[in-house]
C-alpha positions as CSV (number, residue, x, y, z in Angstrom):
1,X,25.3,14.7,62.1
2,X,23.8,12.2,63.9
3,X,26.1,11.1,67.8
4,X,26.2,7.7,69.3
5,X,24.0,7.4,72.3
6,X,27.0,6.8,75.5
7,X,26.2,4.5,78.0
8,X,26.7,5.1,81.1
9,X,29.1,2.6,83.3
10,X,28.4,1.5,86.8
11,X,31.1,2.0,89.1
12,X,32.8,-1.8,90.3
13,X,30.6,-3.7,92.3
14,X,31.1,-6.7,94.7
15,X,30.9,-10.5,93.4
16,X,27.3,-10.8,94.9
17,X,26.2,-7.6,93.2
18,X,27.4,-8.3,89.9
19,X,25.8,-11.8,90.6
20,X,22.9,-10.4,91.3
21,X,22.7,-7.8,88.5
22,X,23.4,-10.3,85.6
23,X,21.0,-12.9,87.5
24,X,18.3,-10.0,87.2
25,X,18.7,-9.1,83.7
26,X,18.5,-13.2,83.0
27,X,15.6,-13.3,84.6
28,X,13.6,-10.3,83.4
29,X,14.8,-10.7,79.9
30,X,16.0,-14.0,78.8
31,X,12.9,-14.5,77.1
32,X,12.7,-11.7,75.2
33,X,16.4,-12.7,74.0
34,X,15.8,-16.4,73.6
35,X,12.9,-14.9,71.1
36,X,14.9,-12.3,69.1
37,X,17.7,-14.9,68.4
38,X,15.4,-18.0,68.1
39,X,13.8,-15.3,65.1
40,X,17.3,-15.2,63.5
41,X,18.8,-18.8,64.0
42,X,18.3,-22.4,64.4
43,X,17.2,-23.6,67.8
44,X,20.6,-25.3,69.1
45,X,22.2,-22.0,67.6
46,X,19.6,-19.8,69.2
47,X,20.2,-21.2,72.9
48,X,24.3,-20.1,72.3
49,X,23.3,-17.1,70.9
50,X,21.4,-16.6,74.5
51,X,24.1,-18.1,76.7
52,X,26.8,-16.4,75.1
53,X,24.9,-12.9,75.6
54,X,24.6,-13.1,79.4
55,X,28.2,-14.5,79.6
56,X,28.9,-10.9,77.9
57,X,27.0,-9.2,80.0
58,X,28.9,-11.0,83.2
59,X,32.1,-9.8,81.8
60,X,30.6,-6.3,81.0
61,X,28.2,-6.0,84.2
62,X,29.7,-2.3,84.6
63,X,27.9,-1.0,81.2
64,X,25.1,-2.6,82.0
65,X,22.4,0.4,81.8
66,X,19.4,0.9,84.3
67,X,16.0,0.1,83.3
68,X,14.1,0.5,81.0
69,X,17.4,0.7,78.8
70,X,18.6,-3.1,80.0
71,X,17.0,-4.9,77.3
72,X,18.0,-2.8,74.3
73,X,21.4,-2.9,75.7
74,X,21.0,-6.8,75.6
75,X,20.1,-6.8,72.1
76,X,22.7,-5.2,70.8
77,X,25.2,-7.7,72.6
78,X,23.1,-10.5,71.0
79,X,23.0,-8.7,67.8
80,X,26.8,-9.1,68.2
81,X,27.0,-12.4,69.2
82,X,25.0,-13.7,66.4
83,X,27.2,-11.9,63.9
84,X,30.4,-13.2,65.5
85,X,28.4,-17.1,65.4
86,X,27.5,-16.7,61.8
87,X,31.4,-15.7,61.3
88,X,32.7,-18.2,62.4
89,X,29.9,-20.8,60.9
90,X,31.4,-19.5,57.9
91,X,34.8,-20.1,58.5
92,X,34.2,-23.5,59.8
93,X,32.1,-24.4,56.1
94,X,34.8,-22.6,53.7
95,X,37.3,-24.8,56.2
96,X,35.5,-27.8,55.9
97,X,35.0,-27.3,51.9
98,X,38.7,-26.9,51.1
99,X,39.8,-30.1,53.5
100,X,37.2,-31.7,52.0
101,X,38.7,-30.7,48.3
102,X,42.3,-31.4,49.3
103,X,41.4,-35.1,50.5
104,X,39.5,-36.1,47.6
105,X,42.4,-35.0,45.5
106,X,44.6,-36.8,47.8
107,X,42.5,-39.8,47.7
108,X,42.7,-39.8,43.6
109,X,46.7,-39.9,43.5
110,X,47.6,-42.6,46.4
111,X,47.8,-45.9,45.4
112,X,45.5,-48.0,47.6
113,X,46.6,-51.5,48.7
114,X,43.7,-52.3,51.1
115,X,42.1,-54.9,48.7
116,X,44.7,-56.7,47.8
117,X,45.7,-60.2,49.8
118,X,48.4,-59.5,51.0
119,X,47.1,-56.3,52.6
120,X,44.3,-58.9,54.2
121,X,46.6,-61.0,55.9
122,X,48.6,-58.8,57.4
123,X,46.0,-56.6,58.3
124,X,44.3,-59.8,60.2
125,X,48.0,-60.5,61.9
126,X,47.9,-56.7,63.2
127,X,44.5,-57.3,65.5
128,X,46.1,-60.1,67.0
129,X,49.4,-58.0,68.0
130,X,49.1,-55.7,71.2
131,X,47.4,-52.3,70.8
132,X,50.7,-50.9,71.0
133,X,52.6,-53.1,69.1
134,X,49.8,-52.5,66.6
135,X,50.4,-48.9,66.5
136,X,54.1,-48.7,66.0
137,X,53.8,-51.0,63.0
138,X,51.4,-48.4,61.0
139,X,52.9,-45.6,62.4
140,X,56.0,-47.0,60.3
141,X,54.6,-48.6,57.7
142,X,51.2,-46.3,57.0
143,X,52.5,-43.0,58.2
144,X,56.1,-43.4,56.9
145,X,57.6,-42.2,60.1
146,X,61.3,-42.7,61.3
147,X,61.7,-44.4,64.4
148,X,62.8,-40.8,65.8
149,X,59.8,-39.1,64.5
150,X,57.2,-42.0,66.8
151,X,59.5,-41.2,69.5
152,X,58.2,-37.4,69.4
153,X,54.8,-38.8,69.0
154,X,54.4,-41.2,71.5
155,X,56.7,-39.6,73.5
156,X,59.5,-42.2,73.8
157,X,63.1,-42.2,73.7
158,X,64.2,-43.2,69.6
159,X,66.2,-46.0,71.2
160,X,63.5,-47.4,73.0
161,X,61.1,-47.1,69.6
162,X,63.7,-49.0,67.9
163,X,63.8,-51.9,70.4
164,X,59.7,-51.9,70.9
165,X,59.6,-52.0,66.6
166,X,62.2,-54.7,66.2
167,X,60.0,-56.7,68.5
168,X,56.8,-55.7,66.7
169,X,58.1,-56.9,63.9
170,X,59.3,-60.3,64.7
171,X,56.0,-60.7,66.2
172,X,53.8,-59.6,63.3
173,X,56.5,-62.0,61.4
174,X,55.4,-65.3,63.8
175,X,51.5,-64.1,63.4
176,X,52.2,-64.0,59.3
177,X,53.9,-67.3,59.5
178,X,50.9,-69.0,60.9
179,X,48.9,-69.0,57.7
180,X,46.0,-66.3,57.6
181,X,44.7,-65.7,61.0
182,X,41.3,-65.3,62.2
183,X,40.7,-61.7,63.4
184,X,37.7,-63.1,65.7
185,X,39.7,-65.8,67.1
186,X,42.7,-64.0,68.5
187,X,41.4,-60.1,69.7
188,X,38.5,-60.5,72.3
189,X,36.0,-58.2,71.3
190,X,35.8,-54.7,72.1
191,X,39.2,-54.5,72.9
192,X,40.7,-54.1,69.1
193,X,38.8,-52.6,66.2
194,X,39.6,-53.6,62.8
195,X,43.2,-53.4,62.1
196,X,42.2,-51.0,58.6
197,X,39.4,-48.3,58.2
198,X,40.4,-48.2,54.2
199,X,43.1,-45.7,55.1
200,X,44.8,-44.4,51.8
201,X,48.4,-44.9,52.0
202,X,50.8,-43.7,49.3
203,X,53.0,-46.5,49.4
204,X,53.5,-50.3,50.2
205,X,53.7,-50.9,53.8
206,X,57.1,-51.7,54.8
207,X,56.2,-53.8,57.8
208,X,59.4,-55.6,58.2
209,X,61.8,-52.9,57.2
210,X,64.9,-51.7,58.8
211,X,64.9,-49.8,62.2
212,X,65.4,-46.4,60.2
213,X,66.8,-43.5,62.1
């Protein structure tokens, strides 16, 4: 039956000797780790792989072993490190697969209103609104959320959301009134984007309904 080789722990040292100990392991043998995980991984993966070793070996400074044992002891932290980053790559991808599956079968059942002329003109009246003005109104009308619900958002009072709205509103009403305007002409540039990135919504916007509660 085959026993684990124990390491041996160094008693707690002083700030400037375990600076000094990790800063002498970096320097001896940073190479030799950059190498094994640049062997085993992409290059930006392989220089995490490295930093998160030593960073290991900072918090672990007291099982750091003497040499020549230093640098086998640093490749089985890497050996760990690169497990733990090949982990959580994974997660990350079977993450990034299901969102990806849930939004296009999201984007298959709203009904999209972007293209239509209405949608246009009012989108054109948003950008010449105030950022914030802006923002309330899809909040509301996009989102679907009660004046109370912004209020948690933003972090407002609800009675001030419903003031700010009912203001929003009569001023998205005046821009509509004034017959299609020019997106150009009324936002300078660089200060409001496009008032729609083709954002599915799953419902007409209600941009001059009731204050809600």
């Amino acid at each position: 039956m085959s026993r684990r080789r124990r390491t041996r722990s160094r008693p707690p040292a002083e700030q400037a000797d375990v600076e000094q100990l990790v800063t002498h392991a970096y320097e001896r043998h940073a190479g030799a780790i950059a190498a094994y995980a640049l062997r085993r991984a992409a290059p930006a993966d392989a220089a995490d792989v490295v930093a998160d070793t030593f960073l290991v070996a900072w918090r672990r400074h007291v099982e750091i072993p003497d040499e020549p044992d230093t640098l086998p002891w640093l490749y089985g932290v890497a050996r760990r490190v690169l497990a733990n980053q090949r982990r959580s790559r994974d997660r990350r991808t079977r993450l990034h697969d299901r969102l990806r599956t849930e939004f296009i079968e999201f984007d298959t059942r709203v009904d999209r209103v972007e293209d239509t002329e209405r949608f246009q003109r009012v989108a054109s009246a948003l950008a010449c609104l105030s950022d914030d003005d802006a923002e309330l109104l899809r909040l509301t009308a996009w989102e679907g959320l009660t004046p109370t619900e912004i209020a948690t958002a933003i972090g407002l009072e609800p009675s001030a959301v419903r003031q700010r709205l009912r203001r929003a509103r009569q001023r998205l009403r005046h821009r509509l009134a004034a017959d299609g305007p020019d997106v150009a002409g009324c936002a300078p540039a660089g200060q409001r984007g496009p008032a729609a990135h083709h954002l599915p919504v799953s419902h007409e916007p209600r941009w001059s309904a009731g204050g809600g509660s």
